[in-house]
N, C-alpha and C positions, 0 to 999 in steps of 0.2 A: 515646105516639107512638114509631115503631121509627124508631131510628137511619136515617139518609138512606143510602141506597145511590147514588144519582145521583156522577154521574161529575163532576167537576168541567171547565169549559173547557178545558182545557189537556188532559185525560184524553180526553175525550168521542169525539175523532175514532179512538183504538187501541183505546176497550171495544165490545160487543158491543151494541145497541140493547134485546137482551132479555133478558129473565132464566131462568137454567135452571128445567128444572121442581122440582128439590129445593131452589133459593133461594126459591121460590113457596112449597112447602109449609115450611119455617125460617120464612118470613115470617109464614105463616098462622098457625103456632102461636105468632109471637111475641104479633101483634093479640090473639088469645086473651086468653094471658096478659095484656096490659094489657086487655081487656074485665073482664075478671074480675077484677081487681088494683082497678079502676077508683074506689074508695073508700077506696084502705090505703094512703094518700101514705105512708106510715111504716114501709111495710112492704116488709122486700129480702130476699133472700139473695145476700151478696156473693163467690157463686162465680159466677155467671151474668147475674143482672139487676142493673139498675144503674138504681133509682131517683134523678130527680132533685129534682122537690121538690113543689107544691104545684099547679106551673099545669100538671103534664102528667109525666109516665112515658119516661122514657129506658130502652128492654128493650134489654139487649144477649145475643146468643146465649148460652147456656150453652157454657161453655168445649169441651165434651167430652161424647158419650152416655153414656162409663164415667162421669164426670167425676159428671155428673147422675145418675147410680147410686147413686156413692158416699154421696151430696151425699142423696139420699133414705133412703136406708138408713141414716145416719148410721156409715157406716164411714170408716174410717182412710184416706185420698186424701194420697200425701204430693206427688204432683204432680198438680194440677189444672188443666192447661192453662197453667203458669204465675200460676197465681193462686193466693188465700190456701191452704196449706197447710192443712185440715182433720180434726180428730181430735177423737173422740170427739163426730160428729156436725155439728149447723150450728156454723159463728164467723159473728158477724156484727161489724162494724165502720163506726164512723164516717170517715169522708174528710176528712181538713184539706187536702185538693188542692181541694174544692168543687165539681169536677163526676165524680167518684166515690162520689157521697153512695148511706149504706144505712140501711137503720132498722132495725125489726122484721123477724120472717118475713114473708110472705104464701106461707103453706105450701098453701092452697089453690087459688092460683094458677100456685105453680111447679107443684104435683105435676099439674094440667090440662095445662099448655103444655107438661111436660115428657112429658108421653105424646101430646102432640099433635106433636109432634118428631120423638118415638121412630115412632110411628105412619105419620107422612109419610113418614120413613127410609126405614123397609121397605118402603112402598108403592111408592118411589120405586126401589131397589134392586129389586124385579120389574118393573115394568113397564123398566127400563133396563139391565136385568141386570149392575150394581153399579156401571157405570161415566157417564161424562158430565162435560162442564167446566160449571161454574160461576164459575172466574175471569173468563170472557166476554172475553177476549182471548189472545194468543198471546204466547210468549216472546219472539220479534222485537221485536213490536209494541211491550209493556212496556217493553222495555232503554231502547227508542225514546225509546216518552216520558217516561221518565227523565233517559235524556240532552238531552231540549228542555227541560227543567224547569232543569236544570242548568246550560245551557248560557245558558238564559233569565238566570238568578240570575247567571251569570258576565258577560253582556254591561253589566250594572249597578252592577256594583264599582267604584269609585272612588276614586280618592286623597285628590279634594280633601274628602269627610266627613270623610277619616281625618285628614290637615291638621288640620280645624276640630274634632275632637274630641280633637286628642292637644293643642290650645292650652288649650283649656275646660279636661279635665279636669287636665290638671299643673300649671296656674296661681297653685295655691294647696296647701299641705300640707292633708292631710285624711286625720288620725290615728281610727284608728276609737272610736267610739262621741263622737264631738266633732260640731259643732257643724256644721263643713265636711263631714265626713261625712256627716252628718245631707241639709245641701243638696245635694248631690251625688247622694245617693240621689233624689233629689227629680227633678233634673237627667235623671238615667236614665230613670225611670217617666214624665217626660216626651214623652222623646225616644221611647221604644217604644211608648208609647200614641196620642200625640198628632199625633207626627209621621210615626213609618213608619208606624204603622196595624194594631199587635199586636191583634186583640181583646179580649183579657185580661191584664192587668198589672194588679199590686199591690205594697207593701210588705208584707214578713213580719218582724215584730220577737220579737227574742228580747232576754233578759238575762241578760248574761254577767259576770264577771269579766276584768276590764282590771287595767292597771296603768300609774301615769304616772310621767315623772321629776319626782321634786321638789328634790331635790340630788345635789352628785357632789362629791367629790375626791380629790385624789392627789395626794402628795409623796414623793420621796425625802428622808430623813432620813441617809442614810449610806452609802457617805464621804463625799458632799458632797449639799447641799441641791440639790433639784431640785422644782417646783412644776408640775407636770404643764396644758397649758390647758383640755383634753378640750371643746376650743371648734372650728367649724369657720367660717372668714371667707370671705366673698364673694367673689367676683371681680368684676371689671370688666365682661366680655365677658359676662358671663352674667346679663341683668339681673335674674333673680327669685334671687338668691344672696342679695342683701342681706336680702331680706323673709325667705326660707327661714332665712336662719343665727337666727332668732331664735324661729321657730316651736316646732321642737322639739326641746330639748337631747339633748344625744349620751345613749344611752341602751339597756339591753337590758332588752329587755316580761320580767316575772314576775322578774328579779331581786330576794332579799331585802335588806331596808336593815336596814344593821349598819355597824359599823364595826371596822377593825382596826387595832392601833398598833404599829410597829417591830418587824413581821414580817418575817422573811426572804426572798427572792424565789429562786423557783426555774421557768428558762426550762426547757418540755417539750415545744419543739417543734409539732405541728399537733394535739398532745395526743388520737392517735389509741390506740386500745386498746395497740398496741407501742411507741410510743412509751414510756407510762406503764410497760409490761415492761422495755425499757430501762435505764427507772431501776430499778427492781427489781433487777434483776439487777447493779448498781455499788452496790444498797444507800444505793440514797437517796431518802428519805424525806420525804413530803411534811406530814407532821402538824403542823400549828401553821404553813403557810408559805403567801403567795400565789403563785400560778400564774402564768407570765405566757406565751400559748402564743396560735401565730400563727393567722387566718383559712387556708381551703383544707383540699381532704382531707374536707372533713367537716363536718356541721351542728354548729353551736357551740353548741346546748345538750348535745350527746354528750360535747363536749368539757370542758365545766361539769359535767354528772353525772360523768364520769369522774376528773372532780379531786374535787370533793365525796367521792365514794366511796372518797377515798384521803385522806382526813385536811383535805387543802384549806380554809384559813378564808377564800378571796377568791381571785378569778379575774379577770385582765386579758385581754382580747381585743384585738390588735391586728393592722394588715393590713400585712405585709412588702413591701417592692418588690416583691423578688425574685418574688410572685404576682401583685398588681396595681397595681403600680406601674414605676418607672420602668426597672425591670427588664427589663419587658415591652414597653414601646414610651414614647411623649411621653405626657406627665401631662398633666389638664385647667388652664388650658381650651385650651391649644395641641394636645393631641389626647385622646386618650378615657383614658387611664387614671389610676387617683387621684395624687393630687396628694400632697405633704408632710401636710398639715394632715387628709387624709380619713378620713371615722370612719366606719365602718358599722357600721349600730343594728342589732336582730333582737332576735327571742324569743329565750332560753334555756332554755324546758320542750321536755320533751322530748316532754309529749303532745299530745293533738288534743282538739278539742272546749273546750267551758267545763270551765277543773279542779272547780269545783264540783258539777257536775252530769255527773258519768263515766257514761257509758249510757244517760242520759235525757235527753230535750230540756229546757232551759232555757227553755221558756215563763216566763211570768207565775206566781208562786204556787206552782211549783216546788218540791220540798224540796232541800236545798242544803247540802253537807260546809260545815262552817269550813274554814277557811284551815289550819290546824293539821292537821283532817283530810287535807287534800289534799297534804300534807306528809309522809305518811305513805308510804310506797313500799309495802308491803302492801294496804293499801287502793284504792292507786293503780295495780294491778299492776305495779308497776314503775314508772311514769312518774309519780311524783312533783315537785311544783311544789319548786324551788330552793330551801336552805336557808342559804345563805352570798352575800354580794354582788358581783356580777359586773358590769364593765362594760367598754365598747370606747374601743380608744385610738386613735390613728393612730400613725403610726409616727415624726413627728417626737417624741411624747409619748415611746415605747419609748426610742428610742436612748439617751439616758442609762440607761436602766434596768440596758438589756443590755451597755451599756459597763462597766459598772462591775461585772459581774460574773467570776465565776471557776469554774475548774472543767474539765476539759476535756470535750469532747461525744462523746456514746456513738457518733456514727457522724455521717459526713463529710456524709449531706445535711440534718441538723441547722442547716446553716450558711445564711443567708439571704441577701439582696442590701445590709443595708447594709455601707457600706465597712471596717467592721474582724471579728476574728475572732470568734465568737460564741460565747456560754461559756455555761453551765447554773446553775451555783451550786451548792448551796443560798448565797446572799451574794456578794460582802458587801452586797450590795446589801442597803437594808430601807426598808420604806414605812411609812406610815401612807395611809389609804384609806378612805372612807366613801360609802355610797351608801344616798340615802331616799327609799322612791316609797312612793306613794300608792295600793291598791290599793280598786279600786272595783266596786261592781257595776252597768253600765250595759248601756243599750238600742242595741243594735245594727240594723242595717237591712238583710234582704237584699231584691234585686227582683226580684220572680219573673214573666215572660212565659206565655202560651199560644197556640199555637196549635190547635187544638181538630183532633184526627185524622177522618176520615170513614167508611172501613172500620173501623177499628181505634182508636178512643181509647181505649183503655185500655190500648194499648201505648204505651212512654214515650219518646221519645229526648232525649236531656239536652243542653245545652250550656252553659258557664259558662266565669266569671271574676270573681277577685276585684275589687274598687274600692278599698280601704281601702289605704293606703301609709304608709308610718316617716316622708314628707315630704312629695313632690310628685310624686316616683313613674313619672316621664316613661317609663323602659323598665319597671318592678315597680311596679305592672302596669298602666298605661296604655297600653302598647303590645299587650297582653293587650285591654284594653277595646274601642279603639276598632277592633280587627278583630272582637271579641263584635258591638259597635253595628254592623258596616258590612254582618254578614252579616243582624243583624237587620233591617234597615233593606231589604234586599232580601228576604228571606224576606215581610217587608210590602209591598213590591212584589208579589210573585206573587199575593198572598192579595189584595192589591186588583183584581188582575186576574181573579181565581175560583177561583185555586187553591187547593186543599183535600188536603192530603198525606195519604196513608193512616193514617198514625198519629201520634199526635200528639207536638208539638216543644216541651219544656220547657224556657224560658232562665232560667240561675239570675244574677243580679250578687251573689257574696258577699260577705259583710262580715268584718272581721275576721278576715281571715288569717291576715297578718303575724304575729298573737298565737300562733296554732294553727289554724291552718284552721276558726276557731273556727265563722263563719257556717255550713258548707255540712255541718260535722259534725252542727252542733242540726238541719237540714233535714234531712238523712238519720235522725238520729234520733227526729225529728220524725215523718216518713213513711214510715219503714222498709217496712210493710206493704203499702203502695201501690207503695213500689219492688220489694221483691221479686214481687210478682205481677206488673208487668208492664213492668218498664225495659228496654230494649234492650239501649243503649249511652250510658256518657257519655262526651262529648269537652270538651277543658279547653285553655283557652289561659291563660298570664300573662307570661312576659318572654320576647315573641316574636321578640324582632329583635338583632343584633349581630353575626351572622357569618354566615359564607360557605358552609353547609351546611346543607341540609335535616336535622335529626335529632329529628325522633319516639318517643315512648314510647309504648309501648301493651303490648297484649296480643294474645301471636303468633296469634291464632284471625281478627284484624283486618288482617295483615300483606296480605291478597289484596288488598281492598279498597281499601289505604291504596295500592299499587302502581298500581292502575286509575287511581283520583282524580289521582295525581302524575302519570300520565304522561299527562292532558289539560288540565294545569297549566304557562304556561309560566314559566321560570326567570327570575329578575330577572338581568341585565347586572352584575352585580356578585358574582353565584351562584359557585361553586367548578367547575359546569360546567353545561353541555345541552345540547341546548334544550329540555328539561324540568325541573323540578321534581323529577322522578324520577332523573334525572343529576346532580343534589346531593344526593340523598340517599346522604351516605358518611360515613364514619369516617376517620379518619386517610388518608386518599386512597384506599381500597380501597373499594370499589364491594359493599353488603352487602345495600342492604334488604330489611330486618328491622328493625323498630321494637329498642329497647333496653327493658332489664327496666325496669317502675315501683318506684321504692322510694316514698320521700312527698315533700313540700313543699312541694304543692300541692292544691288540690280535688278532685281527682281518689279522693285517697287513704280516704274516707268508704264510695263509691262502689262502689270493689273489694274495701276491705278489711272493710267490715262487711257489706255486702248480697252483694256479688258479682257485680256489674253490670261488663261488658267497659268497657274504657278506652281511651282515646287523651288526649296530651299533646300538642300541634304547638309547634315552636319551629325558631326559624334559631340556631345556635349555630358554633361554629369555633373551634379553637385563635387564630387571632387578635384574637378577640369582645372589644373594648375594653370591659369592663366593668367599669373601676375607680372609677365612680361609686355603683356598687348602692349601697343604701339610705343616702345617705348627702344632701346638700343640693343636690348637682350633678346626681344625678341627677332631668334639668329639660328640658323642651321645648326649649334650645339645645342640648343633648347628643344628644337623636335628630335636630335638623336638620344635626349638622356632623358627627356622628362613630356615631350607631345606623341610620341609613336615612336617609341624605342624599335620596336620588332619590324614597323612598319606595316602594319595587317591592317591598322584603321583606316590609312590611306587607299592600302589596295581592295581592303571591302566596300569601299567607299565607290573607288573607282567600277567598280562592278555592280552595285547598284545605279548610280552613274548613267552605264552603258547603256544597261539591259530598260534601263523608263526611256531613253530618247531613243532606241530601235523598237520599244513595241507603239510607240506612238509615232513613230515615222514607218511602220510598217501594217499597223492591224488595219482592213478595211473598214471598220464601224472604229470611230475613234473610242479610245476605250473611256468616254467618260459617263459618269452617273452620280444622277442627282438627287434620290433620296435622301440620302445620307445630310445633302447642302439642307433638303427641305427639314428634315431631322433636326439639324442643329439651328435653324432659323427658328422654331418652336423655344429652342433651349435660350437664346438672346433673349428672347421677349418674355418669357419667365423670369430671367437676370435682371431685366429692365426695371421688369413690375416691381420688384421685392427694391428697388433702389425710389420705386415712386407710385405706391400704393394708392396715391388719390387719383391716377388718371385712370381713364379708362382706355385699354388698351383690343377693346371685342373688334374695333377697324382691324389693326395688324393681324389679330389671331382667327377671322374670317380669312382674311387674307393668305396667312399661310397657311390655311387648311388647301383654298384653292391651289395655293401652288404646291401643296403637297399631292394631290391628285392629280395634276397635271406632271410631276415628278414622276408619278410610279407610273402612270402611260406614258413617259417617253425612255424610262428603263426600258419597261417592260419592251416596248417596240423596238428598240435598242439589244437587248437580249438575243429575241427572237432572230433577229437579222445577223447578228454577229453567228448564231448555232447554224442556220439555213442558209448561208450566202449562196449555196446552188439555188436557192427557189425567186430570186433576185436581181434584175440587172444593174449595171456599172452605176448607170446614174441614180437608181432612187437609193443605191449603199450612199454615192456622192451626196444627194440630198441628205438626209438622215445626218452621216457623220459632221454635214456643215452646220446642220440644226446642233448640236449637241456641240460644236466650236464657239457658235456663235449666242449658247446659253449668256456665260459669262459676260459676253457684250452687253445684253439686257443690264446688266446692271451698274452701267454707268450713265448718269443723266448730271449735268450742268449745275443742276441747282438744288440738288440735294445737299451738298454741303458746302458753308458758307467761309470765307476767308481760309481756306487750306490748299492752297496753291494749286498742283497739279490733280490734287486726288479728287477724284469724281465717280468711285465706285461708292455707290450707297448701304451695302451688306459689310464691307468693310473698309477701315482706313489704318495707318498710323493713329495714334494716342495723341491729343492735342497737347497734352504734359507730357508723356513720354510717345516721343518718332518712333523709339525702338518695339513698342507693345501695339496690337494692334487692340482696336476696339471694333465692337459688332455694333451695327447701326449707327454709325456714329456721329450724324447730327443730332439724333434722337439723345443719344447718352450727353453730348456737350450741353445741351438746351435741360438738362436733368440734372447736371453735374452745375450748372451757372442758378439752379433755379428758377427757371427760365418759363413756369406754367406751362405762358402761350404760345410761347414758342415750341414746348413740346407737343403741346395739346396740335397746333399746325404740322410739326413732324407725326406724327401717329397717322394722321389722314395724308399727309405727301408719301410715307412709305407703304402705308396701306395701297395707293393707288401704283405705285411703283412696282408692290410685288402680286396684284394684279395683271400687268401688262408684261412683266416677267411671265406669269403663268400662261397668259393667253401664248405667249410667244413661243411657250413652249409644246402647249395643245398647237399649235400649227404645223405639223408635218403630213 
């Protein structure tokens, strides 16, 4: 049976009641092909058809007439419409998505329908002399009922779900791969299935490597005795404190358990890559000593490998006032920022994915590195699991630490917020210190949604958010979740009402993040194949709420888009301005939008940086963002009623922005991206570049994105035209066009553009090799810059030169 063309209710009144004569003859040739297929359940080729299973034949168009050339001839196609890249003839491939399923060939089916296609083409192309719509409606019309779809899904957002699901789900710690975990997931697949009326949901389990606390301590042994509590106590005001403080001890995920005695302490400050130069260059040495170096600046396991990598036998993490604490405004629970006692837990690896399983999904049966292996930084390209024991203090624990030390400090903002002068060491300070976890291999749980696409399923649009939390998790990432829940929940409104999106909407609930974005990586590497042929875009939420300003991450190709959406979004009364959504969206008060680069440390990061699927991140953020409870016991369903979204408006503008980017990107027929802006800001990196390394010569790159800035403004501009005129148009060269414009971002992953950084292989952007959390532009370019590195940079100028080259050609190809 051929794929349903019927418009859905909500559609029905802007399409056309008939069908062009060349969707007529597509049609006829597809019926063909299932007549004649009509015995060979098992048999596909997964460039074009798209067998479902036994009670009947899902044909989906062949991507492309070259495309079905290629595809018979068994030549080299390295773009097929966006789908599987083909060489050296047919690939055929199984679907863990389940409804992309392929089997065998049925070579005697396509090579009939495929000349029945070709046939009709031409036939169609004289009698109409090459032209005629087939979208069956007008550009007006479309935007139209886009914006009713939208504006449909926005009259149904509500706070009071987000209420009842930010109490559910924070109520309780639910550490991943536990037990609370486990129900929780359970919880989800309920609510999406049963309640809003997802048609498809299921649990997808993987086995990963965790790791738990099993003991901890810390003493000062000199010059006077100090016994560390590395405990966090309850408060009063906060009733789920008392049950939290016992759930799960202060602790950082992938820490090794060892032990060290009457080592010396040496403070390094936010122990960023110059910091640790600092000491260098005063000639002090860290071999044989513990670390002891504040939260801020920068993801704490950069700051753990970079002490490791310098001799380092044990690493303290602690959070100073002066960043999130009383430095910064009133402690909880009288206002939002950590308190004396706060301890925030976190990973300290530095990579993604399960460490056992680098590159491949951790199914079931799996082959699987030892621990030893994964331990290896070679093997590990870099991102090796911890070798020494690391764990987080609060800062009443430090202050002895640091008091007792000597030394004078390499530079004046070394100095922190507690009240005396702040000294480095090495001593006299000295500890003894032990820490011993339990490293395990368990089943994690992500929940996966469908909404099933109508023109188009087998193009993808993503949405996600983690579940999994270091406690209870009220703003990371429950405040994430229950805008995930509140858009699905309406998204299930529409589809009850007959809504039928053009292409189809995947929600991911990941597991396991906290650890390494471990869930959403085994899913991408899981289904890599299925995402690169046809994902759009993913959008990612996780700790969406605390401040006073719209700020967004994405990918500048998204920046149009993201402008549209906000400013039919109104601003919450608490907002930094509006009365849009779009009038928050600032920086330090300066009025910019423009999403910010993605580095990682979230879901998002699998997405871009292994497939090359476009991004977006949404959050409320703001230099004022009380956020001194992150991962720690407090943060708790009383911290977002009194101090993260009192009114609740963050969340539910939130969730409305949200909606209204994954229905116009699972609905608009030209996907809405554009790339000036990308080619725009590629100019601005290599300006940043030069001013950091004035003796190269940088004229390779800046030929280079001149070309692809001209190849930018012709696939706008083509872009444009076809999104105003879709009557002047048929189905497939929209289809061509919006795949070319999907599969931009592809272009810019290659192998070997950067070196030892585990999964990431997009060459315009990465994670921060010191800080995971910042992203960097060019960033083999900038490491080879930042290491002093000449010739190695002088070789990156000419590999990205040639890179954004073949970028460019890729993109003159439509």
């Amino acid at each position: 049976r051929p794929p349903s063309r019927q418009c859905s209710s909500l559609e029905a009144e802007t399409q056309s009641t008939e069908m062009s004569h060349r969707d007529d003859i597509e049609l006829q040739g597809l019926r063909a092909m299932d007549s004649l297929a009509g015995d060979h359940d098992e048999d596909a080729v997964s460039g074009g058809i798209n067998v479902a299973d036994d009670e009947g034949y899902e044909l989906e168009m062949a991507p492309s007439l070259d495309a079905a050339e290629h595809m018979l001839d068994g030549e080299e196609a390295d773009d097929v419409m966006g789908v599987t890249q083909f060489r050296d003839g047919f690939q055929t491939r199984t679907s863990p998505l389940g409804w992309m399923n392929s089997h065998r060939r049925a070579i005697l089916a396509l090579f009939v329908g495929l000349m029945l296609l070709l046939g009709g083409t031409a036939i169609f192309f004289l009698v109409h002399g090459g032209s005629g719509s087939n979208t069956g409606n007008s550009s007006q019309s479309t935007w139209e009922s886009i914006d009713r779809v939208a504006d449909q899904f926005a009259a149904g957002v509500s706070s009071t779900p987000i209420r009842e699901n930010m109490r559910l789900f924070s109520s309780v710690a639910h550490l991943a791969g536990t037990a609370q975990d486990r129900q929780q997931a359970e919880q989800v697949r309920a609510l999406l299935l049963e309640q809003y009326g997802l048609p498809e949901v299921e649990i997808e389990e993987f086995e990963v490597l965790l790791s738990y606390p099993v003991s901890a301590s810390l003493a000062m042994v000199h010059p006077v005795r100090f016994d560390a509590s590395l405990t966090e106590p309850p408060v009063p005001e906060d009733p789920t404190s008392a049950s939290l403080s016992r759930a799960v001890p202060t602790f950082n995920g992938y820490s090794a358990s060892g032990s060290v005695r009457d080592a010396q302490l040496v403070y390094v400050n936010y122990g960023r890559f110059e910091d640790y130069e600092l000491l260098r260059a005063r000639g002090v040495s860290l071999e044989g000593c513990v670390v002891l170096v504040r939260y801020g600046k920068g993801f704490r396991g950069n700051k753990a490998m970079l002490a490791e990598e310098r001799g380092a036998v044990g690493v303290l993490i602690y959070s100073d006032p002066a960043d999130d604490g009383y430095g910064k405004g009133t402690t909880y629970p009288q206002g939002g920022w950590r308190p004396e006692y706060g301890v925030q837990r976190g990973s300290v690896w530095t990579g993604n994915g399960d460490p056992l399983t680098p590159g491949w999904a951790s199914v079931a049966g799996a082959p699987r590195l030892s621990i030893e292996e994964a331990r290896d930084s070679t093997r590990m390209r870099g991102q090796p699991l911890p070798s020494i024991p690391i764990h987080p203090i609060s800062w009443h624990d430090a202050q002895p630490l640091l008091r007792n030390l000597t030394g004078e400090l390499p530079a004046a903002d070394w100095q922190g917020g507690l009240p005396f002068t702040y000294h480095m060491g090495p001593g006299p300070t000295r500890v003894d210190f032990e820490v011993q976890q339990s490293y395990e291999v368990k089943t994690i749980w992500n929940v996966m949604g469908t909404i099933r696409g109508e023109l188009e399923p087998d193009r993808l649009v993503l949405m996600g958010v983690h579940r999994d939390a270091w406690v209870a998790g009220a703003e990371d990432p429950v405040s994430g979740l229950v805008t995930f829940l509140e858009v699905a929940r309406n998204l299930g409104q529409l589809v009850k009402g007959g809504w039928k999106p053009r292409r189809t909407i995947v929600l991911g609930n990941w597991d396991a993040e906290e650890y390494g974005l471990i869930g959403s990586v085994e899913w991408v590497e899981k289904h890599a194949a299925e995402l690169n042929a046809g994902a759009v875009a993913y959008i990612n939420v996780d700790m969406t709420t605390g401040g006073d300003r719209f700020l967004p991450r994405g990918c500048p190709n998204i920046n149009g888009l993201m402008r549209t959406v906000t400013k039919q979004v109104e601003a919450p009364s608490v907002a930094y301005k509006g009365p849009t959504v779009f009038d928050s969206w600032t920086i330090d008060g300066s009025i910019d939008h423009r999403m910010q680069k993605l580095g990682s440390g979230s879901d998002f990061t699998a997405f871009l940086q292994f497939i090359g699927i476009s991004c977006v991140d949404l959050r409320w953020e703001g230099e004022d963002r009380a956020e001194g409870i992150y991962h720690s016991i407090y943060d708790s369903n009383y911290w977002i009623e009194n101090f993260g979204d009192p009114t609740w408006e963050l969340l539910t503008s939130l969730t409305q922005v949200f909606g209204r980017l994954v229905i116009n990107l699972a609905e608009a027929p030209v996907i809405p991206f554009r790339f000036n802006e990308y080619a725009n800001d590629i100019h601005v990196y290599i300006e940043q570049l030069q001013i950091l390394a004035e003796e190269l010569d940088f004229t390779p790159m800046y030929e280079a994105a001149s070309t692809f800035s001209k190849a930018a403004i012709e696939l706008d501009s083509r872009a444009d035209e076809m999104a105003a005129n879709l009557d002047k148009y048929t189905a497939l060269e929209v289809r061509q066009l919006s795949d070319r414009l999907m599969r931009v971002e592809r272009s810019f992953i290659n192998e070997y553009a950067l070196k030892n950084r585990g999964l990431y292989k997009h060459y315009i952007f990465a994670p921060g090799r010191y800080d995971s959390y910042a992203g960097e532009a060019f960033p083999s370019l900038y490491d080879a810059i930042r290491a002093d590195d000449m010739v190695e940079a002088r070789y990156q100028i000419q590999l990205l030169a040639g890179l954004l080259n073949e970028s460019a050609e890729f993109m003159a190809t439509v």
